[in-house]
C-alpha positions as CSV (number, residue, x, y, z in Angstrom):
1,X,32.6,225.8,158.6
2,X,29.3,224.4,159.2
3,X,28.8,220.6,159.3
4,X,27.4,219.9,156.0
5,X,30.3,221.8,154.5
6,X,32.6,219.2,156.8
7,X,30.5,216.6,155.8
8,X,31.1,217.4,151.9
9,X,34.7,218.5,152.6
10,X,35.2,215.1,154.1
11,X,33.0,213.0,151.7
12,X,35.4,214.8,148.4
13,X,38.2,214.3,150.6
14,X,38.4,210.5,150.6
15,X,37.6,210.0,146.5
16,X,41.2,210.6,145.3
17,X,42.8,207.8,147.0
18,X,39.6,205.8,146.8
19,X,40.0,206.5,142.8
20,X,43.8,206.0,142.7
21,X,43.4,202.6,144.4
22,X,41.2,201.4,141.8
23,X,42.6,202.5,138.7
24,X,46.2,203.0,139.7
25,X,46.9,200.8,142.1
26,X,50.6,200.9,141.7
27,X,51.6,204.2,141.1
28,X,53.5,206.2,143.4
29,X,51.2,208.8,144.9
30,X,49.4,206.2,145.3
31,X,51.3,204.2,147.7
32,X,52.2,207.5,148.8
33,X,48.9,208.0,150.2
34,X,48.3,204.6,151.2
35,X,51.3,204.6,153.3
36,X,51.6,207.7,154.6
37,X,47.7,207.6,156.1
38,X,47.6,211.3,155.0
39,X,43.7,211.0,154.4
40,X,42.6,209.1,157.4
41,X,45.0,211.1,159.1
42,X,43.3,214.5,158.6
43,X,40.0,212.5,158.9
44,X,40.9,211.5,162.6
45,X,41.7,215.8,163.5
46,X,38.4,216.5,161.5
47,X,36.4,213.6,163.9
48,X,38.1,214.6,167.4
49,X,37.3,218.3,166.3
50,X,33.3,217.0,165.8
51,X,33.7,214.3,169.0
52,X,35.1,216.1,171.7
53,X,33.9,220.0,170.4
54,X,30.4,219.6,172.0
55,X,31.9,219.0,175.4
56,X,32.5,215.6,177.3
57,X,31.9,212.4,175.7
58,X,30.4,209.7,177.8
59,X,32.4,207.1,177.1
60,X,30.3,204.7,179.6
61,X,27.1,205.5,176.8
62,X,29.1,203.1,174.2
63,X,28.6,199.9,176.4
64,X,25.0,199.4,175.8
65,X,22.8,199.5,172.1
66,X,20.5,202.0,173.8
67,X,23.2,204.5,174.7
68,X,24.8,204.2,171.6
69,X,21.4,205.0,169.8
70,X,21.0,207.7,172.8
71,X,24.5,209.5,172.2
72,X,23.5,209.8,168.1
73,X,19.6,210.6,168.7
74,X,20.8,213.6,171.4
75,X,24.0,214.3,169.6
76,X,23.2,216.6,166.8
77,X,24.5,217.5,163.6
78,X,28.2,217.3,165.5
79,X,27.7,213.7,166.5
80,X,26.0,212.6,163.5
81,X,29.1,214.3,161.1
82,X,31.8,212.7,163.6
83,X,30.4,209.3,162.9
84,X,30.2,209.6,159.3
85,X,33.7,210.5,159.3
86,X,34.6,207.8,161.2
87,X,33.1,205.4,158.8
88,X,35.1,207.7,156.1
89,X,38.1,207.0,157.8
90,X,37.8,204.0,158.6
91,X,36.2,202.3,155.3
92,X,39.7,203.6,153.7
93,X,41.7,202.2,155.7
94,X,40.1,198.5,154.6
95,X,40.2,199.7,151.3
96,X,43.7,200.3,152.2
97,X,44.8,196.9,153.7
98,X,42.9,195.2,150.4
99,X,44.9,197.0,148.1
100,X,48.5,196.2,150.3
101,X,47.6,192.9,150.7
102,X,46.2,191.8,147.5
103,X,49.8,192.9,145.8
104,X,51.7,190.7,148.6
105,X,49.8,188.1,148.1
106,X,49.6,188.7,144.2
107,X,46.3,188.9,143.8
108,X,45.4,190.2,140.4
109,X,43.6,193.9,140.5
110,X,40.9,193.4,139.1
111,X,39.9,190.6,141.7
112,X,39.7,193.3,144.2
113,X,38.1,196.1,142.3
114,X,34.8,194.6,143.1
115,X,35.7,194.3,147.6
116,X,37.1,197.5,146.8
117,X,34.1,199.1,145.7
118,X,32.0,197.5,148.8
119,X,34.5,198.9,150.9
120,X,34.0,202.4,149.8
121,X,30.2,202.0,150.1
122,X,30.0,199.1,152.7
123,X,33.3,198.8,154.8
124,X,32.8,195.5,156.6
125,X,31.1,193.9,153.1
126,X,34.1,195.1,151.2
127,X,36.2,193.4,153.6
128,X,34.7,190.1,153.9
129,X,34.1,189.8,149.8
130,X,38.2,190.4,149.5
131,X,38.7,188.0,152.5
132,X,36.7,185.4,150.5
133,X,38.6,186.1,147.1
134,X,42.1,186.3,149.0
135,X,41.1,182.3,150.7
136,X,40.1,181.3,147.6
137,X,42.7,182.3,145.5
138,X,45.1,181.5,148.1
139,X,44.3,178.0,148.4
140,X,44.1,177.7,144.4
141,X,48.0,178.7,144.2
142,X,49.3,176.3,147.3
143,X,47.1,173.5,145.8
């Protein structure tokens, strides 16, 4: 397969759980999926494939901003789709953790439908919106 099929094969990949968590948070393929990783899972084959199939990484490049930018800028489309699917894979596991934790910490759903959405799009923005919402509401039901 070429890389922008991976890269659209990846992006469709993630929607289903992303979709389930929203709108059926609770039903069982859904915690299915969110417990059995199945989607980050064949994410993670899908990114060492991308990583490690142009040869040896140099791991020493990650220390440093400019070798970062270097390993992307001389990286190619390989590099470029491995970090995309580690934001893919990534992002749902957050997405993930909000949805687990909001329902042991009985957060309503629709709270998080909103972080969940930032997540998808945003990862770390996501995160830190459900992290506010969980102190918040939190604090409102010890008080």
């Amino acid at each position: 397969m070429t890389p922008e099929a991976v890269f659209s094969l990846a992006s469709t990949l993630v929607l289903p759980q992303w979709l389930l968590m929203i709108f059926a948070p609770r039903w069982v393929v859904t915690k299915w999926l969110m417990n059995s990783y199945l989607i980050p899972v064949v994410l993670a084959v899908i990114y060492s494939i991308y990583l490690f199939g142009g040869g040896p990484v140099d791991f020493s490049a990650f220390g440093t901003l400019a070798g970062v930018k270097g390993l992307f800028s001389g990286g190619g489309d390989g590099v470029m789709l491995a970090g995309w699917v580690h934001y893919l894979a990534f992002d749902l596991v957050a997405g993930t953790v909000v949805v687990r934790d909001s329902q042991e910490k009985a957060i309503p759903h629709w709270l998080i439908v909103l972080p969940l959405f930032f997540c998808f799009m945003l990862g770390p923005v996501g995160l830190l919106l459900y992290w506010l919402i969980r102190v918040i509401r939190t604090r409102q039901l010890s008080a």
